[in-house]
Jmol script that loads the backbone (N, CA, C; Angstrom):
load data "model"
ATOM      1  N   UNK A   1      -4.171   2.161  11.070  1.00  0.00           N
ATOM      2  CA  UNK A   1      -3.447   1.414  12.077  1.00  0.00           C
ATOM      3  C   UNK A   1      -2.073   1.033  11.537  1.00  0.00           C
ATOM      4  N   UNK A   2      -1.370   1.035  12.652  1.00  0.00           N
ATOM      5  CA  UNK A   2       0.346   0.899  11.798  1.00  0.00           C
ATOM      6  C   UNK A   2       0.737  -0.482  12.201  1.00  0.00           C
ATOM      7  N   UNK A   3       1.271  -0.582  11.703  1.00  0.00           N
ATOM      8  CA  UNK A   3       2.406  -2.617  11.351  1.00  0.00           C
ATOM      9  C   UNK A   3       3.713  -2.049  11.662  1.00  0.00           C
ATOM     10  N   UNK A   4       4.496  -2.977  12.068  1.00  0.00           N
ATOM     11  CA  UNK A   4       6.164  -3.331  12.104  1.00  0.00           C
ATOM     12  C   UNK A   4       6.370  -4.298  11.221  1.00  0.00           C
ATOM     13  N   UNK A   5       7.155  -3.897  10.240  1.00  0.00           N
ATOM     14  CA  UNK A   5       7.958  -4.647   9.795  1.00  0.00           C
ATOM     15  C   UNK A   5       9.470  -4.457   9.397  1.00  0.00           C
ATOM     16  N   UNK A   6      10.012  -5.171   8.835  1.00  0.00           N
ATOM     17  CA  UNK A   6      11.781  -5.581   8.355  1.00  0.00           C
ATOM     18  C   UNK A   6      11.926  -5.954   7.343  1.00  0.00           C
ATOM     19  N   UNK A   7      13.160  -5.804   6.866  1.00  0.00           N
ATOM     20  CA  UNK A   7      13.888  -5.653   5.680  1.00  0.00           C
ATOM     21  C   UNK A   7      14.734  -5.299   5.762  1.00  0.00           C
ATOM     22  N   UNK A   8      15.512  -5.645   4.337  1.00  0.00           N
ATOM     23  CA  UNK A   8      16.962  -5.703   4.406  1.00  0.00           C
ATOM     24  C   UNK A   8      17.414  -5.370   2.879  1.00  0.00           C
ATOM     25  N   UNK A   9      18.534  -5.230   2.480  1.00  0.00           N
ATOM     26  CA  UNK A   9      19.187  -5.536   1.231  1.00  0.00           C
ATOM     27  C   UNK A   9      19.840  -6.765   0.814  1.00  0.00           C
ATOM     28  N   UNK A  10      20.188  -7.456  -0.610  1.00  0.00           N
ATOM     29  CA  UNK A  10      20.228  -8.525  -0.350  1.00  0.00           C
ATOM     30  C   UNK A  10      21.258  -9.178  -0.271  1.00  0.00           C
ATOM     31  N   UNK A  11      22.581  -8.769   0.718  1.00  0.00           N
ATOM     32  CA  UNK A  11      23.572  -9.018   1.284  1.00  0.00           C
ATOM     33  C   UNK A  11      22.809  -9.322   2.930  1.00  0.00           C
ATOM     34  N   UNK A  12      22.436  -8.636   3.408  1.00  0.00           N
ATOM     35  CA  UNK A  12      22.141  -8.077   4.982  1.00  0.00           C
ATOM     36  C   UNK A  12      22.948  -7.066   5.457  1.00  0.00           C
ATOM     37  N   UNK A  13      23.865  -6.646   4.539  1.00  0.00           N
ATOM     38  CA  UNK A  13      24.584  -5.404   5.314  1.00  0.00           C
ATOM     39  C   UNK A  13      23.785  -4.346   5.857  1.00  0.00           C
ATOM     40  N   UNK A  14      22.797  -3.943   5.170  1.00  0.00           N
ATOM     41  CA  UNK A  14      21.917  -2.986   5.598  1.00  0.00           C
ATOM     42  C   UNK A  14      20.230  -3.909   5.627  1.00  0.00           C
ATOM     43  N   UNK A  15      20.025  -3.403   7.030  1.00  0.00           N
ATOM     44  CA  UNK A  15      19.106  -4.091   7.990  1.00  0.00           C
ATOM     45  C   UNK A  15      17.596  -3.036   8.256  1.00  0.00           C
ATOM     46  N   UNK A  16      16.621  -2.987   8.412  1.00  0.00           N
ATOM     47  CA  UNK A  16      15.638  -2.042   8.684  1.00  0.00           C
ATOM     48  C   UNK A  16      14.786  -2.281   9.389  1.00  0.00           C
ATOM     49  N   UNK A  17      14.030  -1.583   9.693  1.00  0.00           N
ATOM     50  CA  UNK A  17      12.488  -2.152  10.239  1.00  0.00           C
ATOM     51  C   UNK A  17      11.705  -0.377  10.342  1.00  0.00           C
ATOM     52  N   UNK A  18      10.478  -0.698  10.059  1.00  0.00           N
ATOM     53  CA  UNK A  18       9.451   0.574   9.928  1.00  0.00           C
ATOM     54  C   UNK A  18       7.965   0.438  10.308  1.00  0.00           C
ATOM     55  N   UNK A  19       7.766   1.554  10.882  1.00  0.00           N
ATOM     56  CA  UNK A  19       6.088   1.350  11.338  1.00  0.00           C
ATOM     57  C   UNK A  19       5.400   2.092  10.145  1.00  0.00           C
ATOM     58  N   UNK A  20       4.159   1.490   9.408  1.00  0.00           N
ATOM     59  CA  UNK A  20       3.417   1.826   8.446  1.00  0.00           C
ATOM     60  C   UNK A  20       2.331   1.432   8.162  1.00  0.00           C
ATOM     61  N   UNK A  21       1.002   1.932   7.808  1.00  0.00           N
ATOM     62  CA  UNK A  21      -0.129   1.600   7.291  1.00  0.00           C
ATOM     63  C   UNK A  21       0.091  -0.478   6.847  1.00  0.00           C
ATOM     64  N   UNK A  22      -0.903  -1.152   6.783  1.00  0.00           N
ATOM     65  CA  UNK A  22      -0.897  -2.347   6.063  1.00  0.00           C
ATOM     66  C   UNK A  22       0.103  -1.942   4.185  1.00  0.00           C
ATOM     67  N   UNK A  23       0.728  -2.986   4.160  1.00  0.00           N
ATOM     68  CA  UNK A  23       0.971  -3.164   2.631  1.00  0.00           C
ATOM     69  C   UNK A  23      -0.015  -3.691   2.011  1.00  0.00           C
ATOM     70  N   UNK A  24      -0.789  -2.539   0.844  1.00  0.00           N
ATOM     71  CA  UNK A  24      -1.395  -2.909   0.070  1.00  0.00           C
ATOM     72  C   UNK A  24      -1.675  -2.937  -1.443  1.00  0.00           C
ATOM     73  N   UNK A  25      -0.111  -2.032  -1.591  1.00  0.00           N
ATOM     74  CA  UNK A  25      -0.365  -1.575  -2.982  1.00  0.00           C
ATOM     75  C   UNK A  25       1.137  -1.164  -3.152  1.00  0.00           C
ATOM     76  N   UNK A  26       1.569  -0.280  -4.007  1.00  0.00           N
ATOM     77  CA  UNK A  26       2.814  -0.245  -4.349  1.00  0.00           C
ATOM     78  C   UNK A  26       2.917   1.312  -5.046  1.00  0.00           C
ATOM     79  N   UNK A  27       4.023   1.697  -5.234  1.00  0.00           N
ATOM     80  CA  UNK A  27       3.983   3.087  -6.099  1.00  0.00           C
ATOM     81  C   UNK A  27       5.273   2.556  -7.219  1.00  0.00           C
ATOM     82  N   UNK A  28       5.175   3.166  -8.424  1.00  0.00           N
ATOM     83  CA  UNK A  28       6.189   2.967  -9.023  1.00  0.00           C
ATOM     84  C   UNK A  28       6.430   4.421  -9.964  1.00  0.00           C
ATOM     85  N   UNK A  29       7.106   5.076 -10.111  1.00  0.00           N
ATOM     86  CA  UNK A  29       8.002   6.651 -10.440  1.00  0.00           C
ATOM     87  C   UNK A  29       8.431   6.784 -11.787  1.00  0.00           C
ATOM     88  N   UNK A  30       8.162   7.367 -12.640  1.00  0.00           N
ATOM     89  CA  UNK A  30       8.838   7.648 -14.218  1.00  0.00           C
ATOM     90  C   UNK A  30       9.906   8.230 -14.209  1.00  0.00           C
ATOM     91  N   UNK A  31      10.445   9.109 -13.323  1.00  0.00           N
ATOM     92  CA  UNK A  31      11.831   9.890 -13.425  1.00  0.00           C
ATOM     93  C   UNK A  31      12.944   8.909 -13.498  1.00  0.00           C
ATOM     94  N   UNK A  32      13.614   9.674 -14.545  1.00  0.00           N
ATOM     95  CA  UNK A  32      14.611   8.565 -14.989  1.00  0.00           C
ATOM     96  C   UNK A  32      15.343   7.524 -13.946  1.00  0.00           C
ATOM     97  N   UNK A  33      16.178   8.216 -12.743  1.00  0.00           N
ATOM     98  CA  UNK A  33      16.551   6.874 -12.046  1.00  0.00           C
ATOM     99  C   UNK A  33      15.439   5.934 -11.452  1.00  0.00           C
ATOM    100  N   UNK A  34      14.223   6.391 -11.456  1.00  0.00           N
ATOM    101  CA  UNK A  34      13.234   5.219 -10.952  1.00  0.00           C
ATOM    102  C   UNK A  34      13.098   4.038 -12.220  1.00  0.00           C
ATOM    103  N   UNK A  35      13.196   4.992 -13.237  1.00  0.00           N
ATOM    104  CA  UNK A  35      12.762   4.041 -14.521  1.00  0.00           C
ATOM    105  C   UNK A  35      13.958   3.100 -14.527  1.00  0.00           C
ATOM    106  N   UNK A  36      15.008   3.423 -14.530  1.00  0.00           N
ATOM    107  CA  UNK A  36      16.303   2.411 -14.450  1.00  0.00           C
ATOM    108  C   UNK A  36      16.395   1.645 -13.373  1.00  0.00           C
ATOM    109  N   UNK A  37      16.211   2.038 -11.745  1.00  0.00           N
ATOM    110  CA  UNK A  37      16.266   1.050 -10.779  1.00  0.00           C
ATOM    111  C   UNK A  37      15.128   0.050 -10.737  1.00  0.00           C
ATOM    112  N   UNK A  38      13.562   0.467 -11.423  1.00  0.00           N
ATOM    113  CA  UNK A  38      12.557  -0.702 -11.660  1.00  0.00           C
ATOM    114  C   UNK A  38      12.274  -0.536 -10.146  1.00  0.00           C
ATOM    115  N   UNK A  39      12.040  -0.001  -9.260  1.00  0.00           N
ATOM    116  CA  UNK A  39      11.594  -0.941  -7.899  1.00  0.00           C
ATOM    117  C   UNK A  39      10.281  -0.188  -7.659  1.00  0.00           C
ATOM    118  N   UNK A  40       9.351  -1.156  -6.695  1.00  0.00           N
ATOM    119  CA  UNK A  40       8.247  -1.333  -6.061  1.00  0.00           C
ATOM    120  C   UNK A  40       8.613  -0.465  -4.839  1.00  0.00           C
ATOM    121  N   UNK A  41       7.755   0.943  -4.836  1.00  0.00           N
ATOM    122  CA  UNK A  41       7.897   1.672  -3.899  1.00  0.00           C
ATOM    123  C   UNK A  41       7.092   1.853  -3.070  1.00  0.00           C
ATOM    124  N   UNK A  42       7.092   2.362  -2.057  1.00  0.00           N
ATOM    125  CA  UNK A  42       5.945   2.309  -0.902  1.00  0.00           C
ATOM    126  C   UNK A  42       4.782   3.515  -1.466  1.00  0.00           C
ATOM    127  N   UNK A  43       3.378   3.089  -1.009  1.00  0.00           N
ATOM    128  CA  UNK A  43       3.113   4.339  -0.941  1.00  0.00           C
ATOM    129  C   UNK A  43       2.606   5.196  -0.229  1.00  0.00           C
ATOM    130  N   UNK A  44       3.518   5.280   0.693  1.00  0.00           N
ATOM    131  CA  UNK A  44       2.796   5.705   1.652  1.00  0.00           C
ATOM    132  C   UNK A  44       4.672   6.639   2.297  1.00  0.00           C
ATOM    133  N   UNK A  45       4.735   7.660   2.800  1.00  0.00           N
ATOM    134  CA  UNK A  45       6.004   8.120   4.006  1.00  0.00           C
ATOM    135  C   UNK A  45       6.234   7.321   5.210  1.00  0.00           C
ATOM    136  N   UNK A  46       7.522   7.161   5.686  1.00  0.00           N
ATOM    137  CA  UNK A  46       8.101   6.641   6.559  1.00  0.00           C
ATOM    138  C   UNK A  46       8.537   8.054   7.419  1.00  0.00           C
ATOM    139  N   UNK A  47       8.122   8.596   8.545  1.00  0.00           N
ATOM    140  CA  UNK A  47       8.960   9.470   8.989  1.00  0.00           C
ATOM    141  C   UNK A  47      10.174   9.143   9.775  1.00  0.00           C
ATOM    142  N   UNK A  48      11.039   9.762  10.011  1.00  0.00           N
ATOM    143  CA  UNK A  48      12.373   9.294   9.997  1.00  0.00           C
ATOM    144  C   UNK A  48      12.313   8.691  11.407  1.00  0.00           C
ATOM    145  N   UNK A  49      11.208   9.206  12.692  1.00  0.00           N
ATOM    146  CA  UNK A  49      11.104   8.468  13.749  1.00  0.00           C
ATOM    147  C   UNK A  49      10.597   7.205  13.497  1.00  0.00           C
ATOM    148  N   UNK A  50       9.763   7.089  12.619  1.00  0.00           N
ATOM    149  CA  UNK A  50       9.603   5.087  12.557  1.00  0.00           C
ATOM    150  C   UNK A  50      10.209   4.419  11.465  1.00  0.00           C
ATOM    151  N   UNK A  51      11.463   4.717  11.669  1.00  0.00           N
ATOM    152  CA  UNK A  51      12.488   4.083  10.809  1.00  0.00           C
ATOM    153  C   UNK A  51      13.812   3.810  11.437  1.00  0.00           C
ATOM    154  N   UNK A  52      13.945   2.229  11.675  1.00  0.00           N
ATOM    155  CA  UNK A  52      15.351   2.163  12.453  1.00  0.00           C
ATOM    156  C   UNK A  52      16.375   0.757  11.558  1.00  0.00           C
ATOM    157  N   UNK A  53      17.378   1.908  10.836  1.00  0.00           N
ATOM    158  CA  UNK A  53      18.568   1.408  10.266  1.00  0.00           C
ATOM    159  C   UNK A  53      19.340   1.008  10.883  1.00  0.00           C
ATOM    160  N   UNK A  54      20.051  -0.184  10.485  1.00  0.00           N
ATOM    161  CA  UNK A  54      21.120  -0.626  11.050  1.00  0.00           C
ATOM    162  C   UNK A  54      22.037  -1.183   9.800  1.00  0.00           C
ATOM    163  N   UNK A  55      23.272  -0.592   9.719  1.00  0.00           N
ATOM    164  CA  UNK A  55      24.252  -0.914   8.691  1.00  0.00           C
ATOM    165  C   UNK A  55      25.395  -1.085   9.440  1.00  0.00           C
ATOM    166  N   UNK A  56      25.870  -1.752   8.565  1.00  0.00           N
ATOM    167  CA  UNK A  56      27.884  -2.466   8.502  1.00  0.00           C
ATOM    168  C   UNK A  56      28.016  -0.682   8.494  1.00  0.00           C
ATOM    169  N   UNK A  57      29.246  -0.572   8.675  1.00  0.00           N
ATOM    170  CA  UNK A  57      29.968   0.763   8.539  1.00  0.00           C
ATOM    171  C   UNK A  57      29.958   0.820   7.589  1.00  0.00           C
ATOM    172  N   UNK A  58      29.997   1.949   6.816  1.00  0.00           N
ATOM    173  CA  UNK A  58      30.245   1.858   5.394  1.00  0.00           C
ATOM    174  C   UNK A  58      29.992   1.435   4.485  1.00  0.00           C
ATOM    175  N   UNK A  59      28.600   0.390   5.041  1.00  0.00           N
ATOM    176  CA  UNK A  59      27.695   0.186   3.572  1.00  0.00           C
ATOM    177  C   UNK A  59      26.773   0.800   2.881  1.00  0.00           C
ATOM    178  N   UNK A  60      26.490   2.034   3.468  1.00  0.00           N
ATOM    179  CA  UNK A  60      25.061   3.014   2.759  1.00  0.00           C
ATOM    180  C   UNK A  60      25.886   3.631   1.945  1.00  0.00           C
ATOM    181  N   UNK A  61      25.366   3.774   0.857  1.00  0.00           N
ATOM    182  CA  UNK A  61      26.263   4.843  -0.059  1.00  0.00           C
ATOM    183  C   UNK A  61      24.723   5.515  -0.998  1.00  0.00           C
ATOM    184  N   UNK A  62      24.995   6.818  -1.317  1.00  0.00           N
ATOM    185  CA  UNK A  62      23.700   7.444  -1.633  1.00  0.00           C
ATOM    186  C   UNK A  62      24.147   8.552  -2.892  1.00  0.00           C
ATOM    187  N   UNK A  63      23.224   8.185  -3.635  1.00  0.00           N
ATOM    188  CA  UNK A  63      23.162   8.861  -4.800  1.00  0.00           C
ATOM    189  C   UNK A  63      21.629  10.281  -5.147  1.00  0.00           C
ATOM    190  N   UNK A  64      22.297  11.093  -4.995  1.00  0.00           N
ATOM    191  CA  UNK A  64      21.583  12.434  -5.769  1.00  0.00           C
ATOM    192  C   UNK A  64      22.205  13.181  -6.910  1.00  0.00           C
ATOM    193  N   UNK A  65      20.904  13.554  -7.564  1.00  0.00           N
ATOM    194  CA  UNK A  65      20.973  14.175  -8.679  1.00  0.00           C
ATOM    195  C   UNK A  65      19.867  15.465  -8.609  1.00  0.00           C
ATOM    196  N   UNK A  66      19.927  16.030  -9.958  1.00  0.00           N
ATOM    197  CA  UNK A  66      19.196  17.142  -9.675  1.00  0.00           C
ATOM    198  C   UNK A  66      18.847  18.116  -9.135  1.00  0.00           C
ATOM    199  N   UNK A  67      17.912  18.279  -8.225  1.00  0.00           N
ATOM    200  CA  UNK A  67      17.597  19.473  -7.076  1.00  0.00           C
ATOM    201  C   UNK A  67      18.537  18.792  -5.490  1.00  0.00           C
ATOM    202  N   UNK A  68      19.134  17.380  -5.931  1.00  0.00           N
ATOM    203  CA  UNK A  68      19.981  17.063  -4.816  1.00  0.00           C
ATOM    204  C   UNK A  68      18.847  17.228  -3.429  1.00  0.00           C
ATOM    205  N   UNK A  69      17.753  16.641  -3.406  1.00  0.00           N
ATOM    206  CA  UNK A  69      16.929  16.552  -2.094  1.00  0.00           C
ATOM    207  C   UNK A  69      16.656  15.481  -1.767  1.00  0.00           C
ATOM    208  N   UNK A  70      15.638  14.747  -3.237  1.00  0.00           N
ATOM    209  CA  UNK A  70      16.221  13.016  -2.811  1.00  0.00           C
ATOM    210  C   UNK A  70      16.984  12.846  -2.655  1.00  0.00           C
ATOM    211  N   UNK A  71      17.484  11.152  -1.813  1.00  0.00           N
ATOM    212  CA  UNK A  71      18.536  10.872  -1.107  1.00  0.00           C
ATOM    213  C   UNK A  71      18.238   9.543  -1.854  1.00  0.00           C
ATOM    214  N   UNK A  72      18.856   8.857  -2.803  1.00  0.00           N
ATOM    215  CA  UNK A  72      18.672   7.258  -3.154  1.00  0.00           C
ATOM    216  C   UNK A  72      19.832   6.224  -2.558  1.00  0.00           C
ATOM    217  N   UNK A  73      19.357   5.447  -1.314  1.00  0.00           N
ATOM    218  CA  UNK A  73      20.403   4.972  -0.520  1.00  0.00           C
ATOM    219  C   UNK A  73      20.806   3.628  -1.116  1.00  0.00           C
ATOM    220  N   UNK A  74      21.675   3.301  -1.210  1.00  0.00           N
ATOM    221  CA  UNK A  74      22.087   1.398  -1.848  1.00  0.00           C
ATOM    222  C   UNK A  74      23.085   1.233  -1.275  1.00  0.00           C
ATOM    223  N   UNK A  75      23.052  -0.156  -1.115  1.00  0.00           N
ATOM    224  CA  UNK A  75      24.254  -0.606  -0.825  1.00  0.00           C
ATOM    225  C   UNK A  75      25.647  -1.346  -1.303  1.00  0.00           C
ATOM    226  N   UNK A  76      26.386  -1.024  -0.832  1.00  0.00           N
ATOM    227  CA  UNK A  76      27.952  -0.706  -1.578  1.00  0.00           C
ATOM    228  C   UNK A  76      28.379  -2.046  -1.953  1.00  0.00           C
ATOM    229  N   UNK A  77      27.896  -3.027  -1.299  1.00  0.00           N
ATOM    230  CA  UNK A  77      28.159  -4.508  -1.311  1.00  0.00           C
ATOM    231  C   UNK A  77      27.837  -5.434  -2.503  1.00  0.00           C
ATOM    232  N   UNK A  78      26.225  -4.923  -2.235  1.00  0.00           N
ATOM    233  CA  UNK A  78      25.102  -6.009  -3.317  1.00  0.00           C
ATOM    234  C   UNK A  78      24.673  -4.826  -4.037  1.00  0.00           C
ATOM    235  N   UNK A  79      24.632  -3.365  -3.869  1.00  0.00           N
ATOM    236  CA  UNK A  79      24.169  -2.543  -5.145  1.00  0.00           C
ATOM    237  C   UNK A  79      23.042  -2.368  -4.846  1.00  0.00           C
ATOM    238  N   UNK A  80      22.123  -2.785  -3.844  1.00  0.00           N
ATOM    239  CA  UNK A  80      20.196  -3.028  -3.769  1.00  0.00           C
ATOM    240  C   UNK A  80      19.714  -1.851  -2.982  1.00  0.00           C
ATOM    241  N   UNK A  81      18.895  -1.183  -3.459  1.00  0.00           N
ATOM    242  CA  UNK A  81      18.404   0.265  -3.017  1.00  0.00           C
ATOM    243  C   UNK A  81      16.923  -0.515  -1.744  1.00  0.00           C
ATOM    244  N   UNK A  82      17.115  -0.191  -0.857  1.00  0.00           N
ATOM    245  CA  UNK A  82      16.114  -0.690   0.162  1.00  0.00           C
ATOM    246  C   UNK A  82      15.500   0.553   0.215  1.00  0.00           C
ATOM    247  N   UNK A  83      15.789   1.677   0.482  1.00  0.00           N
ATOM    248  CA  UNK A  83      14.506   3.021   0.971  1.00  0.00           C
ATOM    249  C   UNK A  83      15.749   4.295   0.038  1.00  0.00           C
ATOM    250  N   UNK A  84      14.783   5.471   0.343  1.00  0.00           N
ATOM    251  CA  UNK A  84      15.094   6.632  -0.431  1.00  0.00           C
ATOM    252  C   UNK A  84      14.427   7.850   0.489  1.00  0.00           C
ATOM    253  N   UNK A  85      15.232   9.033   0.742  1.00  0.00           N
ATOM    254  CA  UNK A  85      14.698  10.286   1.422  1.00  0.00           C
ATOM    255  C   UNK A  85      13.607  10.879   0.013  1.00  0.00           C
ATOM    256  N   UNK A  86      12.626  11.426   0.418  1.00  0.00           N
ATOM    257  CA  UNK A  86      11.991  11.945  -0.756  1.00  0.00           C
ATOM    258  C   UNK A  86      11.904  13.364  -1.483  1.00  0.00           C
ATOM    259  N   UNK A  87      11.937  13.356  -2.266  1.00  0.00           N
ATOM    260  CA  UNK A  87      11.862  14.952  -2.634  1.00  0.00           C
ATOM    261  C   UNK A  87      10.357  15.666  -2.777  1.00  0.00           C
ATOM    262  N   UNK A  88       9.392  14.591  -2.353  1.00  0.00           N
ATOM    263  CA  UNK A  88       8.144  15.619  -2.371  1.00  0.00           C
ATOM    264  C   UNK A  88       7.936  16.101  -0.725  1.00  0.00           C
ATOM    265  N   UNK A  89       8.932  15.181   0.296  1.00  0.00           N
ATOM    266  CA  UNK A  89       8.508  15.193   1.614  1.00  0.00           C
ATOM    267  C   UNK A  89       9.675  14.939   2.056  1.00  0.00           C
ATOM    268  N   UNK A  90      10.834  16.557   2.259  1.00  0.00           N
ATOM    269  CA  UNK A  90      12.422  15.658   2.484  1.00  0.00           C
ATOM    270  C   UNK A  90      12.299  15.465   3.845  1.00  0.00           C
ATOM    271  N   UNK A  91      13.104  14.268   4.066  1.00  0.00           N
ATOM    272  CA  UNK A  91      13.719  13.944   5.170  1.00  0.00           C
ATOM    273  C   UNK A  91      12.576  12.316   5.348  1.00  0.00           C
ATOM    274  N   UNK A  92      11.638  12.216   4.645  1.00  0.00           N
ATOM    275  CA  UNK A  92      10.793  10.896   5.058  1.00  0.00           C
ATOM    276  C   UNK A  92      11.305  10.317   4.100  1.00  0.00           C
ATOM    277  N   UNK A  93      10.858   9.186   4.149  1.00  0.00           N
ATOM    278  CA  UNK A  93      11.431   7.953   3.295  1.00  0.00           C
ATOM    279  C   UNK A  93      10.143   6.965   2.320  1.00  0.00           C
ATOM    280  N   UNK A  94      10.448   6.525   1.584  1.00  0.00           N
ATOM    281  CA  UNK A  94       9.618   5.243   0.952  1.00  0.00           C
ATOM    282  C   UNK A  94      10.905   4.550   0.805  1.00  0.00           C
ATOM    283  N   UNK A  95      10.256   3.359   1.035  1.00  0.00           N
ATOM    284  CA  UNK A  95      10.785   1.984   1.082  1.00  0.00           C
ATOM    285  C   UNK A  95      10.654   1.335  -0.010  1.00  0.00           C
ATOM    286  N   UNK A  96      11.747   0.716  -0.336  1.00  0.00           N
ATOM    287  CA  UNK A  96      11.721  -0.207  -1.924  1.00  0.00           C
ATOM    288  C   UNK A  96      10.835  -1.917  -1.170  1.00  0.00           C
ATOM    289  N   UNK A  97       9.338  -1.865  -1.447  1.00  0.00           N
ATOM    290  CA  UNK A  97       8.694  -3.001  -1.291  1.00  0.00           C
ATOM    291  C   UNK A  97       9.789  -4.440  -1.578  1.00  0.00           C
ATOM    292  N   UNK A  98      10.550  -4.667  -2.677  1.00  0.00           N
ATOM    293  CA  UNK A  98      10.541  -6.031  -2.996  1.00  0.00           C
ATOM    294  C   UNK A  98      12.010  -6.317  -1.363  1.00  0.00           C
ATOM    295  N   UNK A  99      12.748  -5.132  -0.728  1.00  0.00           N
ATOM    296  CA  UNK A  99      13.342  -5.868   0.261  1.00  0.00           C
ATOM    297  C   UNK A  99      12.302  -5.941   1.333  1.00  0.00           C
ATOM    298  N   UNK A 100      11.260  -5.506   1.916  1.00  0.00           N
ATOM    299  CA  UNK A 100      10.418  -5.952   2.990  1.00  0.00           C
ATOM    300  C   UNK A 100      10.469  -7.312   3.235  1.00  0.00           C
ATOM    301  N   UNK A 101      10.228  -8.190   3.964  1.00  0.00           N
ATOM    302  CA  UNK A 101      10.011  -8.923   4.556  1.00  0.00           C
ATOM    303  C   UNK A 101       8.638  -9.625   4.438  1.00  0.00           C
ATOM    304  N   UNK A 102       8.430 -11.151   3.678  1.00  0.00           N
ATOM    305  CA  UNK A 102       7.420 -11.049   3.647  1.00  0.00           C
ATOM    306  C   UNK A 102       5.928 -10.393   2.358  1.00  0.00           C
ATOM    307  N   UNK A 103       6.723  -9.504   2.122  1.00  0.00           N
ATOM    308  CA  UNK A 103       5.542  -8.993   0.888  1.00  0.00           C
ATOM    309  C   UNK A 103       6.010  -9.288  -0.794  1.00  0.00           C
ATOM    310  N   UNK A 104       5.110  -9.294  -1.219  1.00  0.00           N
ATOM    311  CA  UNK A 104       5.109 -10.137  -2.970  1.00  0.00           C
ATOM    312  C   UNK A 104       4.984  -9.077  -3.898  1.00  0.00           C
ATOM    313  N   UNK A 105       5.999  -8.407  -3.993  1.00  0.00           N
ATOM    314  CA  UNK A 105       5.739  -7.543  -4.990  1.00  0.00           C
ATOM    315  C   UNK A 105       5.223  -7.459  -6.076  1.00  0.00           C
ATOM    316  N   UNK A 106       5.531  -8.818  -6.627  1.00  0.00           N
ATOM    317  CA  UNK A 106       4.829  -9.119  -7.896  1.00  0.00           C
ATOM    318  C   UNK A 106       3.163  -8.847  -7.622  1.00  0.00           C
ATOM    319  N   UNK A 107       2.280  -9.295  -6.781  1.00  0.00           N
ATOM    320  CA  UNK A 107       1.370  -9.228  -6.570  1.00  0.00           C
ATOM    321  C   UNK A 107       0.157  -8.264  -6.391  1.00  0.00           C
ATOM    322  N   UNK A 108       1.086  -7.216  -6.379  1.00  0.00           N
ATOM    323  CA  UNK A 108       0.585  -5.696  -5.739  1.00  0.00           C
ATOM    324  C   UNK A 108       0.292  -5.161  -6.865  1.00  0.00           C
ATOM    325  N   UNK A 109      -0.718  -4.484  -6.316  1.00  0.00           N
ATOM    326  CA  UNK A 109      -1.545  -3.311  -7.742  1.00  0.00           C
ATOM    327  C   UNK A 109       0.030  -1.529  -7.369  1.00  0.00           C
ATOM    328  N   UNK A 110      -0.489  -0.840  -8.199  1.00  0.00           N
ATOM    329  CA  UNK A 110       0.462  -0.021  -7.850  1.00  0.00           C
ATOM    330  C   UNK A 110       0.020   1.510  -8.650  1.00  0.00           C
ATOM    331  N   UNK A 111       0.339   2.556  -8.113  1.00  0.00           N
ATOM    332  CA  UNK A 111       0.088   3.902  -8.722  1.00  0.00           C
ATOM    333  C   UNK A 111       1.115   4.101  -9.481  1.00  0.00           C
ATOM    334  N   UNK A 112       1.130   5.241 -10.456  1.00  0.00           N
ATOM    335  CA  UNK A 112       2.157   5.718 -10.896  1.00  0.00           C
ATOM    336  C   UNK A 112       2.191   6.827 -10.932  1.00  0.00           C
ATOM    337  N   UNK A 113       3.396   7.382 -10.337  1.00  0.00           N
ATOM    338  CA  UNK A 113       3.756   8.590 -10.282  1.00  0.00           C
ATOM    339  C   UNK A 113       4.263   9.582 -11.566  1.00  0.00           C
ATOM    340  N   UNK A 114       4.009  10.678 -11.986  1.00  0.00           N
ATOM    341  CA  UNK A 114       4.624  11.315 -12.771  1.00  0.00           C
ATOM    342  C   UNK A 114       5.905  12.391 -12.094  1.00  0.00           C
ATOM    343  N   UNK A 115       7.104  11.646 -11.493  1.00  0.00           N
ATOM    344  CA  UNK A 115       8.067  12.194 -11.023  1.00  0.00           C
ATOM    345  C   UNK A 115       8.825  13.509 -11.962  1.00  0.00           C
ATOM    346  N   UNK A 116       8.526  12.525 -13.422  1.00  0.00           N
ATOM    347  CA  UNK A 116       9.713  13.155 -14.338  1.00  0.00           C
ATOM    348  C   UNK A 116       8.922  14.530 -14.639  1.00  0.00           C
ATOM    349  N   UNK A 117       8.120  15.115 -14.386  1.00  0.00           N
ATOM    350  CA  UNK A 117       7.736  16.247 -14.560  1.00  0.00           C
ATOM    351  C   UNK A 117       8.085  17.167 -13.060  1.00  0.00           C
ATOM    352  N   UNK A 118       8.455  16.529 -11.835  1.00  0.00           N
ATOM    353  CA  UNK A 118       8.844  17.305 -10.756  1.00  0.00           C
ATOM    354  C   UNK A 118       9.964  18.190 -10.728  1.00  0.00           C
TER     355      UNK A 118
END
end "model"
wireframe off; spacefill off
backbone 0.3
color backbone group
């Protein structure tokens, strides 16, 4: 069963909301920019129909590397990565848990991914 929820970055320039399974857990990624950004990732896909952004002009700014398929979006303002296109599933998204609305990241059990071998 799917939920609505919101989130943001932590300016508000960039605004969200997504339909998804309950939050119950978390994913967290070894490939190097995951290891450096630290964030609580969803685990679960966002397809791009239940995902509705709303940004300032010109505040998404997005960083790829590598095979250039992920998409790591942040914002230009406050620097805070809220969601990411994925490279195991392009064009869907996971969501960086700690901007949701509402959920305790600290709290969450979490998988780990072995990215850095992708």
């Amino acid at each position: 069963m799917s939920r609505h929820y919101t989130g943001s970055c932590h300016c508000g320039d960039i605004k969200f909301s997504f339909k998804a399974p309950e939050i119950v857990d978390g994913l967290r990624c070894n490939c190097t920019v995951c290891q450096k950004k630290g964030a609580m990732m969803s685990n679960f896909f966002v397809a791009p129909e239940d995902i509705d952004i709303e940004a300032k002009e010109g505040a998404i700014a997005t960083y790829e590397f590598g095979t250039h398929v992920a998409k790591h979006h942040f914002c230009k303002r406050c620097g805070i990565y809220p969601f990411h296109q994925t490279m195991r599933k392009p064009g869907h998204y996971r969501i960086h848990l700690g901007c949701v609305d509402g959920v305790d990241v600290l709290s969450l059990p979490h998988v780990l991914v072995d990215g850095a071998s992708f």
